[in-house]
C-alpha positions in Angstrom: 31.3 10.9 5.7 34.6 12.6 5.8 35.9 9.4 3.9 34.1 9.7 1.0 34.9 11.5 -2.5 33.1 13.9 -3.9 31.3 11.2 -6.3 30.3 8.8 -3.9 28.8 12.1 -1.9 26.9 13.0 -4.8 25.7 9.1 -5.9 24.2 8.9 -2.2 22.6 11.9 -2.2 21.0 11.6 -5.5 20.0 8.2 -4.5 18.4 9.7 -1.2 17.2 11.8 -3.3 15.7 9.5 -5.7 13.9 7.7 -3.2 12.5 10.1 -1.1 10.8 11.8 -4.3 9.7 8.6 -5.9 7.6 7.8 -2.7 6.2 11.5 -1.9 5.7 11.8 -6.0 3.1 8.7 -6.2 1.1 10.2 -4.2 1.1 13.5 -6.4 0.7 10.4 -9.5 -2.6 9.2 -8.2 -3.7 11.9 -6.9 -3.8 13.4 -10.5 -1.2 16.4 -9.6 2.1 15.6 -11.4 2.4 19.0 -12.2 2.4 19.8 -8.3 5.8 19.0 -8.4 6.6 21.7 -11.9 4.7 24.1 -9.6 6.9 24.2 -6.4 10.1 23.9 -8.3 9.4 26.9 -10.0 7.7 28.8 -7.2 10.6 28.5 -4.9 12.4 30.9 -7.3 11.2 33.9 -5.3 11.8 32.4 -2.3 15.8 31.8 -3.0 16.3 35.1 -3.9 14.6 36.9 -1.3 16.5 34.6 1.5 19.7 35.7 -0.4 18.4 39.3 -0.4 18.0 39.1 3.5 20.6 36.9 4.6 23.5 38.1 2.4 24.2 34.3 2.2 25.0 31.7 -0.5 24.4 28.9 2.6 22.1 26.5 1.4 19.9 26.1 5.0 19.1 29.5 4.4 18.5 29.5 1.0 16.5 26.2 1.3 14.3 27.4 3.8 13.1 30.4 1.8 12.7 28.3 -1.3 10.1 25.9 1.1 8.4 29.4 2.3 7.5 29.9 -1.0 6.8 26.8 -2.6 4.2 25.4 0.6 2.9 29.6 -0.1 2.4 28.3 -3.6 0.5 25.2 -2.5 -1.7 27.0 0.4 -2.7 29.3 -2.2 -3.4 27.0 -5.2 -5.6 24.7 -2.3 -7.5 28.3 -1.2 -8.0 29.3 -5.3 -8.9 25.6 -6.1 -11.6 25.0 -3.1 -13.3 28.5 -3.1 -13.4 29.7 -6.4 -14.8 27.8 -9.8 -11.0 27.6 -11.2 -10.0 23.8 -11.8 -7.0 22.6 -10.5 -4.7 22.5 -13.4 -5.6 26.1 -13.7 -4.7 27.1 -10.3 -1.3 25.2 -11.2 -0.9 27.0 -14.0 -1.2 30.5 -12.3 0.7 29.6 -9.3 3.7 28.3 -11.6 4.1 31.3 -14.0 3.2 34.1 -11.1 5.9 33.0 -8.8 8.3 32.1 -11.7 7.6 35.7 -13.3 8.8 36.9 -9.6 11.4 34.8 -9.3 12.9 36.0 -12.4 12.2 39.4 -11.6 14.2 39.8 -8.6 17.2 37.3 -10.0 17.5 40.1 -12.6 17.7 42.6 -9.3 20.1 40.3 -7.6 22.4 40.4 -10.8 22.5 43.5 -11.2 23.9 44.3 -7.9 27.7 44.5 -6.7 27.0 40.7 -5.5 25.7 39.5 -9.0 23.9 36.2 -8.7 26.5 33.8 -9.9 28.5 34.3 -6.8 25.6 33.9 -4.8 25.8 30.2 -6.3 21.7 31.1 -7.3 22.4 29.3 -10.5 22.4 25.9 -8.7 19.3 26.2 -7.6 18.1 26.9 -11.6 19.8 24.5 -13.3 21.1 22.2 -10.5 25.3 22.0 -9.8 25.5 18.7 -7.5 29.1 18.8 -7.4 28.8 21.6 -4.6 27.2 18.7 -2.0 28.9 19.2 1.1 28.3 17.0 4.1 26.0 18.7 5.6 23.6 18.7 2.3 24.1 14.8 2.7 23.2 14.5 6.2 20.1 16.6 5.5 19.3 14.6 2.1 19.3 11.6 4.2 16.9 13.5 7.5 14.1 14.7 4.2 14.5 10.9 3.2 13.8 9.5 6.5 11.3 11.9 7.6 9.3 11.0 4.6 9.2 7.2 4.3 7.9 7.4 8.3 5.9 9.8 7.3 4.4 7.6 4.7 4.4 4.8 7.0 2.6 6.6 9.8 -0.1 7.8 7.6 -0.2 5.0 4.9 -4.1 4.3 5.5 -5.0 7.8 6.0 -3.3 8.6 2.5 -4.1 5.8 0.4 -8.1 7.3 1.4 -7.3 10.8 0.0 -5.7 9.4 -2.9 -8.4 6.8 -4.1 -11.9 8.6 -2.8 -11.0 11.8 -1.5 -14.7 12.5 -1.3 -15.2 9.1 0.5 -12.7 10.5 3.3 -14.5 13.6 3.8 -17.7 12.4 3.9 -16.4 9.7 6.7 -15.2 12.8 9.2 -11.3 12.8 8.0 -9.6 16.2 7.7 -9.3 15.9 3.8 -7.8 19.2 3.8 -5.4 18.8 6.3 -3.9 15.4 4.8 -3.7 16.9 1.4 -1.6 19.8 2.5 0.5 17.5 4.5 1.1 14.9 1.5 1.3 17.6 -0.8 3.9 18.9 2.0 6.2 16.0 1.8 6.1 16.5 -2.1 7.0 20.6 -1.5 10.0 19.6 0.6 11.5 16.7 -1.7 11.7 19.0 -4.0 13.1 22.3 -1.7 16.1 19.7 -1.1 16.5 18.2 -4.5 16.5 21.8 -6.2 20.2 22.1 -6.2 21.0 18.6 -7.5 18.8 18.9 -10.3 17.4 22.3 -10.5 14.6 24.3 -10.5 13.3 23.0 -14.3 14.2 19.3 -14.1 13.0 19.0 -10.6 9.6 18.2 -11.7 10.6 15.0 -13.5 12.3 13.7 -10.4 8.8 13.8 -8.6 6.6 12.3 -11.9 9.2 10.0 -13.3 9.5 7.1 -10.3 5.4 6.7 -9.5 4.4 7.1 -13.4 7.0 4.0 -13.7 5.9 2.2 -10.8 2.2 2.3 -11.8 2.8 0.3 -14.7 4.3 -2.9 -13.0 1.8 -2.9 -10.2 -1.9 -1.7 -9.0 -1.1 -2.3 -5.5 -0.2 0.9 -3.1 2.2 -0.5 -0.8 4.1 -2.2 -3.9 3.8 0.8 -6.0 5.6 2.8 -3.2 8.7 0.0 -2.8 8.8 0.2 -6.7 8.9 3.5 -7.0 11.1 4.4 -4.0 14.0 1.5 -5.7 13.4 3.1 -9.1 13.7 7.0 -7.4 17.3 5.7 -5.9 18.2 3.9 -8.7 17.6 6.8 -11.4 19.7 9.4 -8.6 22.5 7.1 -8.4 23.1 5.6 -12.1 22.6 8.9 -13.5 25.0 10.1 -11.4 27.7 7.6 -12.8 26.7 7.8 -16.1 27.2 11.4 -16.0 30.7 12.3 -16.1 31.7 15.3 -17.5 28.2 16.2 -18.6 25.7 18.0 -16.5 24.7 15.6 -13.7 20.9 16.7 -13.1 19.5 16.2 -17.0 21.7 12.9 -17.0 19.5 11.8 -13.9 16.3 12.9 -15.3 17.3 10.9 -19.1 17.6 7.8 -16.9 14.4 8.1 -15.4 13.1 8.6 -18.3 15.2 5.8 -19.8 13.6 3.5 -17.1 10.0 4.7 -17.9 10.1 4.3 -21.7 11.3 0.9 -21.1 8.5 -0.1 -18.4 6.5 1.5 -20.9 7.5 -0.9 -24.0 7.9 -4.2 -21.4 5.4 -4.2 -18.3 3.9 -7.5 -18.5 -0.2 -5.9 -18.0 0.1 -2.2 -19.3 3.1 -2.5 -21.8 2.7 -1.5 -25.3 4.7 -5.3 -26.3 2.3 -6.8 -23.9 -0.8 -5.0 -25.2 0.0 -5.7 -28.9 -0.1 -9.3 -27.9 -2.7 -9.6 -26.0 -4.9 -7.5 -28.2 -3.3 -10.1 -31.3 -4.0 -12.9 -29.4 -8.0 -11.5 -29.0 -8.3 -10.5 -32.5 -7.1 -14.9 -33.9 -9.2 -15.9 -30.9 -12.2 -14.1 -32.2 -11.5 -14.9 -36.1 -11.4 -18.3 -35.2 -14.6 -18.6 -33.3 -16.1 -16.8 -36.4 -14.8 -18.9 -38.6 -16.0 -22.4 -36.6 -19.3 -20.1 -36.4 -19.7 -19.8 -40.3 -19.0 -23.7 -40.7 -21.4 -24.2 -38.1 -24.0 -22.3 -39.8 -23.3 -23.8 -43.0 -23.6 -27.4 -42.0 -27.1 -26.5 -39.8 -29.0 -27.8 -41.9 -27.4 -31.5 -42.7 -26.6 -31.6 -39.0 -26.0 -34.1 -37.3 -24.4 -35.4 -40.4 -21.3 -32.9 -41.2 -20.8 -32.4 -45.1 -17.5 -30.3 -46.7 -18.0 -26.6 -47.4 -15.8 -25.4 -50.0 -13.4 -22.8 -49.9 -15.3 -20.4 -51.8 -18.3 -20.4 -50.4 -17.1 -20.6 -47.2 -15.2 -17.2 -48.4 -18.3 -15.6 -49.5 -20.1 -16.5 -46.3 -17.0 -14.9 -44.4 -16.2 -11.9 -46.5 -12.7 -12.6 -45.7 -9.6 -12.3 -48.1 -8.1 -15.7 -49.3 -5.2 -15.7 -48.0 -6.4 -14.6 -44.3 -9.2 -17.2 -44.8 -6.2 -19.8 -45.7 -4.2 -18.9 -43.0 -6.8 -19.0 -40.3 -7.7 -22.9 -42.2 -4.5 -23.4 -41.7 -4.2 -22.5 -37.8 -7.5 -24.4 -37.4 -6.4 -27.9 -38.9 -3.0 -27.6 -36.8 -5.5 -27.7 -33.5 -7.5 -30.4 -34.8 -10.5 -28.5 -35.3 -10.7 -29.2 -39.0 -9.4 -30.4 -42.0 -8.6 -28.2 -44.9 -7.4 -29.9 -48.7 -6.9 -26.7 -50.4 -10.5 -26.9 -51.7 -13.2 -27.9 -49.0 -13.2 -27.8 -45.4 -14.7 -30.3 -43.0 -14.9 -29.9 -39.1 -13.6 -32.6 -37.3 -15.7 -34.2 -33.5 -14.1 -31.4 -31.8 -13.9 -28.9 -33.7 -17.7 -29.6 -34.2 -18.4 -29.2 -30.9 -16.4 -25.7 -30.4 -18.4 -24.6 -33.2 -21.8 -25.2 -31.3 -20.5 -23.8 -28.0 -19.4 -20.6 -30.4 -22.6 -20.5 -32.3 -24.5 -20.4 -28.9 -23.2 -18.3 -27.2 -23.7 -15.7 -30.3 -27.1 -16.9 -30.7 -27.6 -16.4 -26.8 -26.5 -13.1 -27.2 -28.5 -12.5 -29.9 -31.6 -13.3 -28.4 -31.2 -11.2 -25.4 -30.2 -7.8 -27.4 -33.8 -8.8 -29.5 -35.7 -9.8 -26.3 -34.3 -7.5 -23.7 -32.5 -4.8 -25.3 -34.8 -3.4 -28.2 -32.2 -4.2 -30.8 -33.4 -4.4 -34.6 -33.2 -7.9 -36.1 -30.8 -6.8 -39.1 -28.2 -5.2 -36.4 -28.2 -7.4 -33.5 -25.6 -9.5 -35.7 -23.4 -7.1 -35.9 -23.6 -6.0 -31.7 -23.7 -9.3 -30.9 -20.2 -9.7 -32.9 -19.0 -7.2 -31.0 -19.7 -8.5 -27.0 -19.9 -12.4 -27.6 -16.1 -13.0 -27.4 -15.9 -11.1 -23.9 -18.5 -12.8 -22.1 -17.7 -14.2 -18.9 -18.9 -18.0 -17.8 -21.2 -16.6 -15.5 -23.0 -14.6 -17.9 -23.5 -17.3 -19.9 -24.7 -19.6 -17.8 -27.0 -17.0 -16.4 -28.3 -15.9 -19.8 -28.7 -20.1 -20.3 -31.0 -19.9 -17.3 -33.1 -17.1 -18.3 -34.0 -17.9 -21.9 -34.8 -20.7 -20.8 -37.3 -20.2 -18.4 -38.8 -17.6 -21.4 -38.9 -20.3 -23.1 -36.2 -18.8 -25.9 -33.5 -22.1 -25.4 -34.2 -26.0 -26.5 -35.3 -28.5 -23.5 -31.8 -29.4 -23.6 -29.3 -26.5 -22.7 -26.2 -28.4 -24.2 -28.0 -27.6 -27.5 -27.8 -24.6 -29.8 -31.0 -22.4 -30.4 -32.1 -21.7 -33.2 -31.1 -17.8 -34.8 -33.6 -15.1 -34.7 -32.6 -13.7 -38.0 -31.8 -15.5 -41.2 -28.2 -16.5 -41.5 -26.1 -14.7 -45.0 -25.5 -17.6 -47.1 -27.6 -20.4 -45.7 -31.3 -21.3 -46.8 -33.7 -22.6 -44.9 -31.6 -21.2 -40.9 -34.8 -19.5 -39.6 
């Protein structure tokens, strides 16, 4: 490693870095306890300045291991508060965080004031992060956390996907639930003992949260989630490192994280907000458009089989819609063939015909079991049914098919549409 500059030191270490606490973090994601990671970075305050106060030393083994005294302290004692005592978690978080902060502070305000002073002791690093101080030997131990953790992982993969998911499930099977927490929330305490004086004791946190929050929103699957997160982890550590130039290197890493989550955020193809917008657009013409085949359905009921024109306007009325959304959704209808529109009257076309009917009975179905079944009121079950028809899966259907008709609520032939339980707005003689 000799060969290396300075900035390829520091680019391999934050991508070590990266990775390591984008793997040990998604466990703290799932398991609800992102904050975890706020906790031990600020509760290894006290433990840095009371290895300096013993040891004399700016050496970072030394200062490292009293900074993973205190933070696995901080964790034993949040589990202890947390499982025999009524406080919640968050709480316990809470009280861990700001005590050992509080002491931190305390005795860096001690350390200062003495003939030593704490920015010679090089204790600032460990606040606000100073990467360009990496030395071989923080490399080669960068790399041994990184290791130890994805075998770690590996070894223990089924053991702590259980704890994540049903922690309760785990216990109840005989597994030492206790014992795996503290050792996953271990791994966590230590990514972040070693990343403390890349990024510091207040960005930290984001190192640990940023990777697995990202990663859950490209993939539901744990062993995926873990690659994705680990890759994003590394990537964040080692582009942030380049980007950074002469500005400080740690918020630089945490902005690309966060550049990489906002953008998973906006783009995931299941849980991002482009994707959701569409999908939830898509849902909303989908559903306008089976209401409006529904209301010329209901319209023509009474001529049927024979299919007559309904004009615009009373199509309008039947649909309280606004003209130009009623025009537009005409519009989108004759392009598919389902109908044809003149400016004036509307006719359904064969198949537009028979979408209408398969529309119409599946509300109707509806309809009749939220009367039958569910209690509802005649003059609101139009208005739940509205609500539920478009989301039915086939299998419902069909089953609903099968029971109304053995109560006797369907026509002899199922391919036909029953008959409404209420009267229809607009159209005499549909009960």
């Amino acid at each position: 490693m000799t060969g290396l500059s300075l900035t390829d030191k520091v680019t391999i270490g934050a991508a070590l870095l990266g990775g390591a606490a984008g793997v040990a973090g998604s466990f703290a994601v799932l398991r609800r306890r992102s904050l975890v990671g706020d906790m031990l970075a600020h509760a290894s305050l006290p433990g840095v300045c009371i290895a300096f106060i013993i040891t004399g030393s700016r050496e970072l083994s030394g200062l490292a291991l009293g900074a993973l005294v205190s933070g696995l302290l901080a964790i034993t004692l949040m589990t202890v508060v947390t499982r025999w005592t009524r406080t919640k978690e968050d709480a316990a978080i809470g009280i861990m965080l700001s005590s050992f902060f509080g002491l931190g502070v305390v005795l860096l305000s001690v350390i200062q004031r003495s003939k030593t002073g704490g920015n010679s002791a090089g204790l600032d690093s460990f606040i606000f992060g100073e990467p360009g101080n990496m030395l071989d030997s923080d490399l080669t131990l960068l790399a041994i956390v990184a290791g130890a953790v994805l075998l770690l992982v590996v070894a223990l993969f089924k053991e702590f996907k259980l704890v994540a998911f049903d922690a309760e499930f785990a216990q109840s099977q005989g597994w030492p639930r206790t014992l795996l927490d503290l050792v996953m929330m271990g791994a966590v305490a230590v990514v972040t003992i070693v990343g403390l004086p890349i990024v510091g004791v207040i960005l930290m946190a984001a190192m640990i949260i940023l990777p697995g929050a990202t990663a859950r929103l490209w993939t539901n699957r744990l062993d995926r989630l873990l690659i994705v997160a680990g890759v994003l982890g590394a990537a964040t550590g080692a582009i942030g490192v380049r980007l950074s130039g002469s500005l400080p290197t740690g918020p630089i890493i945490v902005l690309t994280g966060a550049g990489f989550f906002l953008t998973s955020l906006l783009l995931s193809p299941e849980r991002g907000i482009v994707a959701r917008v569409w999908n939830e657009s898509r849902l909303r013409l989908r559903i306008a458009r089976e209401h409006l085949l529904r209301s010329l359905y209901e319209l023509n009921e009474p001529s049927l089989p024979r299919v007559a024109p309904a004009s615009f306007d009373h199509l309008r009325e039947h649909r309280h819609s606004r003209p130009w959304m009623l025009r537009w959704l005409l519009s989108q209808g004759e392009r598919r063939g389902l109908l044809d529109f003149d400016g004036q009257s509307v006719t359904l076309t064969p198949l537009g015909l028979r979408r209408a009917a398969e529309a119409t009975k599946t509300h109707r179905m509806w309809e009749i079991y939220m009367m039958e079944f569910a209690g509802s009121a005649p003059d609101h079950v139009d208005r739940s049914a509205d609500a539920v028809e478009h989301l039915l899966p086939e299998s419902l259907i069909v089953e609903l098919e099968e029971r109304l008709a053995r109560e006797g609520r369907m026509p002899s032939v199922i391919a036909e549409v029953p008959a409404s339980p209420h009267e229809v707005e607009g159209v005499v003689g549909s009960r």
